[in-house]
C-alpha positions in Angstrom: 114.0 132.8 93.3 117.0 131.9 91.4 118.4 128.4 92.0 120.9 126.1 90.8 120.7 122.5 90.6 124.3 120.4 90.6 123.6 117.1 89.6 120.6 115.9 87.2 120.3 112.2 88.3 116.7 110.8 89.4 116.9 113.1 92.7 118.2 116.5 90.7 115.4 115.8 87.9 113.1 115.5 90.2 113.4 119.0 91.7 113.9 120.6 89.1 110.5 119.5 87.8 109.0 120.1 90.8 110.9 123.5 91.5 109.8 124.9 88.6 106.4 124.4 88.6 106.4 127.0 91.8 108.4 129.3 88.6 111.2 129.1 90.4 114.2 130.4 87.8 116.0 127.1 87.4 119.2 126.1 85.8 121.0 122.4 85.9 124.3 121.7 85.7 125.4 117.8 85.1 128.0 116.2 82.6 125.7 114.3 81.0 123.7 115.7 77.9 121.3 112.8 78.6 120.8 113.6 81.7 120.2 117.4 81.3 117.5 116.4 78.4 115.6 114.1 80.7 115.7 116.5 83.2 114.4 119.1 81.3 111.1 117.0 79.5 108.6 119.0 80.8 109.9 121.5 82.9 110.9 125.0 82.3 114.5 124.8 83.4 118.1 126.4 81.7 120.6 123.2 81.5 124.1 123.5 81.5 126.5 120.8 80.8 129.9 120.6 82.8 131.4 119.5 85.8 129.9 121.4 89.2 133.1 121.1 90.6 134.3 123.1 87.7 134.6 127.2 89.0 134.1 128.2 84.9 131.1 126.1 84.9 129.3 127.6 88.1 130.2 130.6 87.0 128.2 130.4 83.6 125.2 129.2 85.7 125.5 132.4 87.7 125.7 131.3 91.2 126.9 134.3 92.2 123.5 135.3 91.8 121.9 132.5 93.3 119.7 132.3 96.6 119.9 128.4 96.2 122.3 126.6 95.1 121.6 122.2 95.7 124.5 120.3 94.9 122.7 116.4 94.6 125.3 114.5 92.3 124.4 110.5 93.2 125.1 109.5 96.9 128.6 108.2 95.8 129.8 111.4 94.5 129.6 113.0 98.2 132.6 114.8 97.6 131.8 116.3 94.7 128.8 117.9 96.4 130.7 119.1 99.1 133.2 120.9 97.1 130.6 122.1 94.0 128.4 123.7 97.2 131.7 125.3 99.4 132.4 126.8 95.6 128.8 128.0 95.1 129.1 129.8 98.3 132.0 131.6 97.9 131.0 132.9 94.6 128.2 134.1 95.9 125.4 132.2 96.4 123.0 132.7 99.5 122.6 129.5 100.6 124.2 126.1 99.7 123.0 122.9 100.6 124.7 119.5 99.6 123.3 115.4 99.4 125.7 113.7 101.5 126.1 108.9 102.4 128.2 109.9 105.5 126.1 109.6 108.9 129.0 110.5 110.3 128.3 114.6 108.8 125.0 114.8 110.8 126.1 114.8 114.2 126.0 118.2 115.8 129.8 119.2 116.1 130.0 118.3 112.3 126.7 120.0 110.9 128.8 123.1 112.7 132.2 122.9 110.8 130.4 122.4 107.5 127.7 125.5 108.5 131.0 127.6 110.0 132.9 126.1 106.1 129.7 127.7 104.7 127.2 124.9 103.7 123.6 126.1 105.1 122.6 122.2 105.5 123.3 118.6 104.4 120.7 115.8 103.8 121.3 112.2 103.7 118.5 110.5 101.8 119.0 107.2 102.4 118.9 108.0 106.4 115.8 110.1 105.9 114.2 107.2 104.2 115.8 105.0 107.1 114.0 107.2 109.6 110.7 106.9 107.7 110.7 103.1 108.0 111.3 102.9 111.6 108.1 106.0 112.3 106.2 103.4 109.8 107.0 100.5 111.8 105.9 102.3 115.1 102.2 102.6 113.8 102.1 99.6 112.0 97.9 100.6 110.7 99.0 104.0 109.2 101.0 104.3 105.1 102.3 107.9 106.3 103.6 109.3 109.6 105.0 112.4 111.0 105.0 113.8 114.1 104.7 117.5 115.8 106.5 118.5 118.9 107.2 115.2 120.3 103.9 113.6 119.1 101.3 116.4 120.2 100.0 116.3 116.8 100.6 113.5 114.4 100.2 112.8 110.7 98.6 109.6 110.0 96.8 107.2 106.7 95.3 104.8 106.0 93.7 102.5 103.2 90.5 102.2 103.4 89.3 98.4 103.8 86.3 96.8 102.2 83.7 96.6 105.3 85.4 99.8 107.5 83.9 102.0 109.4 84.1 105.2 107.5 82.6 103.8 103.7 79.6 105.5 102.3 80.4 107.6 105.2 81.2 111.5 104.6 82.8 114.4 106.3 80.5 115.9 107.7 79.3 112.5 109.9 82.6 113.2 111.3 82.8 116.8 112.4 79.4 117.9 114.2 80.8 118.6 117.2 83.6 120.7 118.9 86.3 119.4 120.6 87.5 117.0 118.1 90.3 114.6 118.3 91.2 114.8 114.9 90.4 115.5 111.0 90.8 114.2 107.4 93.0 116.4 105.7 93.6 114.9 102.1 92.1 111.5 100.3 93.9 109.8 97.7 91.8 108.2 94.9 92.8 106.6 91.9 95.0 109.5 90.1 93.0 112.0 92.3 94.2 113.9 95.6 91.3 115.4 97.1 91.2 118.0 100.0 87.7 117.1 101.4 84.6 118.8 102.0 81.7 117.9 104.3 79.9 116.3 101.5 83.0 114.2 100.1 81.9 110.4 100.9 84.9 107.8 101.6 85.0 104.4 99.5 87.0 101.4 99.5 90.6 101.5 98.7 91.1 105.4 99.6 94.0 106.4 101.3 92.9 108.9 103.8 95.3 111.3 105.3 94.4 112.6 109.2 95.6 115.2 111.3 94.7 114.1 114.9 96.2 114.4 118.8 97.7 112.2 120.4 94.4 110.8 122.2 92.8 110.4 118.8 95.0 108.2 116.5 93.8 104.6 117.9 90.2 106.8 117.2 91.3 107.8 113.6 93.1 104.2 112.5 89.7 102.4 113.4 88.4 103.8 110.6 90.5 102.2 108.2 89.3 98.6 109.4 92.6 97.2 110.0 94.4 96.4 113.3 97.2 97.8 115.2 100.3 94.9 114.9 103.2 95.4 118.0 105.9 94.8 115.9 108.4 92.2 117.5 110.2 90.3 114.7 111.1 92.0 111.6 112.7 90.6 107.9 114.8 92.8 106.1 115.7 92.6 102.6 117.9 94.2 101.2 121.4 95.0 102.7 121.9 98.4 101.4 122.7 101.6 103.5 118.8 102.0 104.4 118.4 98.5 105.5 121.4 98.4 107.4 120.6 101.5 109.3 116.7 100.1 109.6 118.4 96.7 111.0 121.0 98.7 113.4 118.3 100.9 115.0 115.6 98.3 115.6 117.9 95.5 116.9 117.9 97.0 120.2 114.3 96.7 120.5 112.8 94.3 118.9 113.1 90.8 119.7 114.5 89.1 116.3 115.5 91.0 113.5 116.8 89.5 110.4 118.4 90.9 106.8 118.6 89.1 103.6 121.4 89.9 101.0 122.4 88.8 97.6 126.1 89.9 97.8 128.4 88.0 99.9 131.0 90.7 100.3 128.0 92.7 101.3 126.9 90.0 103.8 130.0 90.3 105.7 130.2 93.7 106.3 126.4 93.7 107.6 127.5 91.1 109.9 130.6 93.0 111.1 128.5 96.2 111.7 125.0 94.8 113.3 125.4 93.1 116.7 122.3 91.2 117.1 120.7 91.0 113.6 120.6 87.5 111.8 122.2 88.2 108.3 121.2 85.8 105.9 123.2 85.3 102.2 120.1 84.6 99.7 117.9 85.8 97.3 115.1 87.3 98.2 113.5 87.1 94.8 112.9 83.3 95.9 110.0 82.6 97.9 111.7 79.4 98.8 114.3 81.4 100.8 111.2 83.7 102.5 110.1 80.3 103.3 112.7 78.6 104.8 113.7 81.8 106.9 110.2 81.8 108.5 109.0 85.1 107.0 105.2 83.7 108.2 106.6 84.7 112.1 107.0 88.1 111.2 105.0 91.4 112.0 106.9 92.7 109.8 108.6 92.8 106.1 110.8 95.5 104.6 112.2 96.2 101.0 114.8 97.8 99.8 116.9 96.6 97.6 117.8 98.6 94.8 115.2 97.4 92.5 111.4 99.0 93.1 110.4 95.7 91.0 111.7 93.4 93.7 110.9 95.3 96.2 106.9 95.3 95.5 106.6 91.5 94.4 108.9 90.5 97.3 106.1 92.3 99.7 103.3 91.1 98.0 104.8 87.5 98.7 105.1 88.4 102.2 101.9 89.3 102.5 100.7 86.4 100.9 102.2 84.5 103.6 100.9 86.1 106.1 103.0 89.1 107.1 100.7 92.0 108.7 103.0 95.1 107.5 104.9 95.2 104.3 107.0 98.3 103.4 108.7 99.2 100.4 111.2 101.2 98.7 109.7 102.4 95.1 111.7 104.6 93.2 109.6 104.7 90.2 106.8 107.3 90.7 104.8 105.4 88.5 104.8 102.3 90.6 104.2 103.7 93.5 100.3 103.4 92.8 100.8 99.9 91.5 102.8 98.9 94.5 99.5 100.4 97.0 97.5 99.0 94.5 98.9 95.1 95.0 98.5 95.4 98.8 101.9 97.0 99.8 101.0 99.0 103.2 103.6 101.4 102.7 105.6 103.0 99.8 109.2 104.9 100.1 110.7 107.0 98.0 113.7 109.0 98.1 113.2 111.6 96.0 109.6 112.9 97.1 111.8 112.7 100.5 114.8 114.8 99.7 112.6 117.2 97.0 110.4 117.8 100.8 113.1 118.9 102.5 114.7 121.0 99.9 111.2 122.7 99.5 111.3 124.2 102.7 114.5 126.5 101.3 112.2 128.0 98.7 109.6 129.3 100.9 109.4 131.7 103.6 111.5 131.5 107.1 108.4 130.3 109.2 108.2 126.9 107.1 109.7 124.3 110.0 109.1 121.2 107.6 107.8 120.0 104.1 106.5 116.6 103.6 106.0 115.0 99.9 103.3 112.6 100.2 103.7 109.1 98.3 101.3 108.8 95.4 99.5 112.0 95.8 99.8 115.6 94.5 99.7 116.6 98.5 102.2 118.1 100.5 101.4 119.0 104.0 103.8 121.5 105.7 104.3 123.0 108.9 104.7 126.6 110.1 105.8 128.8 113.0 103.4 132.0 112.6 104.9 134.9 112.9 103.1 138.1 114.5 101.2 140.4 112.2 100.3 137.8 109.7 97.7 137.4 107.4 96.6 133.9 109.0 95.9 135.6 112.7 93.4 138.5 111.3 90.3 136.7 111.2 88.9 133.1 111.9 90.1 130.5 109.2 86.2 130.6 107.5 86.8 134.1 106.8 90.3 134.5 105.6 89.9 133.3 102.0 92.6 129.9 102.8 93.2 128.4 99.3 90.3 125.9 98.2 93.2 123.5 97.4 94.5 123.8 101.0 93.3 122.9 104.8 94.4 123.4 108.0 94.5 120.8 110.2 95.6 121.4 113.5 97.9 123.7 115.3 100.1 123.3 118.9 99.3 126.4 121.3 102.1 125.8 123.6 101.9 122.8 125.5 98.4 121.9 124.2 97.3 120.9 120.5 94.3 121.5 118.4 92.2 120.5 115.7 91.1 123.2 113.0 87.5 124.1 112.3 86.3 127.3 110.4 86.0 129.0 113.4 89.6 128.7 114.5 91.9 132.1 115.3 95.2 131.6 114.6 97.3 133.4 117.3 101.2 134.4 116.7 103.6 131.7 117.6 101.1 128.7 117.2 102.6 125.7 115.2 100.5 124.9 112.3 99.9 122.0 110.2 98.6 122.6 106.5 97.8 120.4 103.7 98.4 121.3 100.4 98.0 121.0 96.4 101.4 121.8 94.9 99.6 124.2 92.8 98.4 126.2 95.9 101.9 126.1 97.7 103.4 129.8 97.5 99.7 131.1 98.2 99.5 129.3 101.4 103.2 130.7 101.9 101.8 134.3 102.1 99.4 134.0 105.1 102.3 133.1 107.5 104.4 135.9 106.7 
């Protein structure tokens, strides 16, 4: 697949990395020489600097060629986006999708004049991120959460505590019998991601990823050690578009939110936009401020300011003081394990949430969804299965699934299911898989 890449900022260079490696043919455009060479450190990609608004520059990129073109300039450049991707299209490329800041894009009636203007799709990342945050919040024991068909199968982890359940224990103590609730799908471990087998034993400090019904997730969280928190009073800091749109959705709910911003200017917007939420002007850096705003009555603590460095002491001071769930925004991949590692619950990251939902463009029509998972090489996906395809020919023992791959469940209509080796796949069933990156585009070809 041909695709082009408008825009190599930390979002663009991170697809294109990650594009490639599927050998993708890729080829950014961005102004910047700098950027272009830091995108292309270690990935196989054609750069080409110009403006993406600019009709001589797409057209040296070939996007008249294109099946993808991703216009992902930085959030404030929306309108270069839009215009580089309505281009794009009318040269010729397949499909066009753009990174928008405008909420206002994603309702319905808009998504359909952009798609009837020609853009295929539009992603917000900051929204997405908002979204993840407020799923994170409603299972306050689980790092990860995602949800099939309105909760019949969920995506759930965990860390594993010293003294839980499940240490020293292996896979294989947890599936000997049939009807099971749910499964372990994927373990992260140090700079490992492991796709388990009955033999793999669980230690301290994994983070275990689980597949499981709707019945089984109080089940599958025990194992962890930790408790379930109800969430009823929440600090926010951070005053950005994600926190504002955290603080806007949950004030309804919840019984006391509260947002801490540096900026003043900032501060009053936040309080001319949110009805309920306390905004407080302060630095958040200070503990003093945590403090004397009563962080110890929280449930709750969330991050995201524009600095991952903040962001993960600020949590680990919350948690110091008591708060049972701290969340935070980490940009830098490579703080992302330092962040779990310092006690953080939960990590966000923009990037490995936008490059998950760009995936899906690059594989076949039956992919519904693509998650990135935070400090893992792990992706789980889900598919519609078409008829006549490779998956529903034998039982999933007998198919010759990926080694680097597992299934974990699968919705039959109104009912949902946990995968063992003796599982048929039948056409039209919803399937959850987990995934290596390196295994990806195999897994792809039994569900077409």
């Amino acid at each position: 697949m041909k695709i082009v890449l408008a825009g190599a900022g930390e979002v663009g260079s991170h697809l294109a990395k990650m594009l490639s490696f599927e050998r993708h043919e890729i080829v950014v455009i961005d102004e910047s020489e700098e950027r272009l060479d830091r995108a292309s450190e270690g990935a196989d990609i054609i750069t080409i600097q110009g403006h993406p608004t600019s009709i001589a520059t797409l057209v040296e990129a070939g996007v008249a060629s294109a099946d993808l073109f991703i216009a992902v300039s930085p959030a404030h450049e929306q309108d270069v986006n839009l215009v580089s991707a309505l281009l794009a299209k009318k040269l010729g490329a397949k499909k066009v999708t753009a990174r928008i800041n405008n909420e206002e894009y994603q309702t319905s009636e808009n998504k359909l004049l952009f798609t009837e203007l020609g853009i295929d799709s539009l992603f917000y990342p900051e929204k997405i991120a908002a979204n993840e945050i407020i799923n994170l919040l409603k299972q306050t024991a689980t790092s990860e959460f995602m949800d099939y068909s309105h909760g019949k199968l969920q995506m759930v982890s965990f860390r594993v505590e010293d003294g839980a359940p499940i240490v020293d224990k292996t896979m294989g103590d947890y599936y000997s019998g049939e009807n099971l609730k749910f499964k372990i799908v994927a373990i992260s471990r140090g700079e490992e991601t492991i796709i388990p087998k009955r033999e793999t034993k669980f230690k301290v400090n994994d983070i275990v990823f689980v597949v499981t019904q709707k019945s089984g997730v109080e089940e599958a969280l025990a194992l962890s050690g930790r408790e379930t928190v109800s969430v009823k009073n929440l600090m926010v800091l951070g005053g950005g578009r994600i926190g504002e749109m955290v603080a806007a959705k949950l004030e309804k709910s919840l019984e006391s939110v509260k947002i801490v911003e540096l900026r003043p200017e900032r501060c009053e917007v936040l309080s001319q936009n949110l009805n309920k939420t306390l905004v407080i002007n302060g630095d958040g850096r200070n503990s003093d401020v945590l403090i004397d705003e009563d962080v110890r009555s929280c449930d709750a603590f969330v991050a995201v300011t524009s600095s991952s460095e903040t962001n993960i002491l600020s949590c680990v001071m919350a948690k110091k003081m008591g708060v049972p769930k701290v969340i935070a925004e980490v940009e830098n991949f490579e703080y992302i394990k330092v962040a779990e590692s310092m006690g953080v619950d939960a990590v966000i990251n923009k990037k490995l949430i936008t490059a998950g939902r760009i995936f899906r463009f690059t594989l076949s029509n039956k992919v519904r969804s693509i998650k990135v998972l935070s400090g893992t090489d792990a992706e789980v996906l889900e598919f519609i299965v078409p008829q006549n395809s490779k998956i529903t020919t034998d039982r999933i023992g007998s198919l010759g699934f990926p080694e680097d791959a597992l299934i974990g469940g699968y919705i039959r209509g109104k009912d949902s299911f946990i995968a063992d080796v003796n599982t048929q796949i039948k056409p039209y069933d919803q399937v959850v898989v987990f995934a290596h990156p390196s295994v990806v585009s195999k897994v792809d070809k039994f569900f077409v």
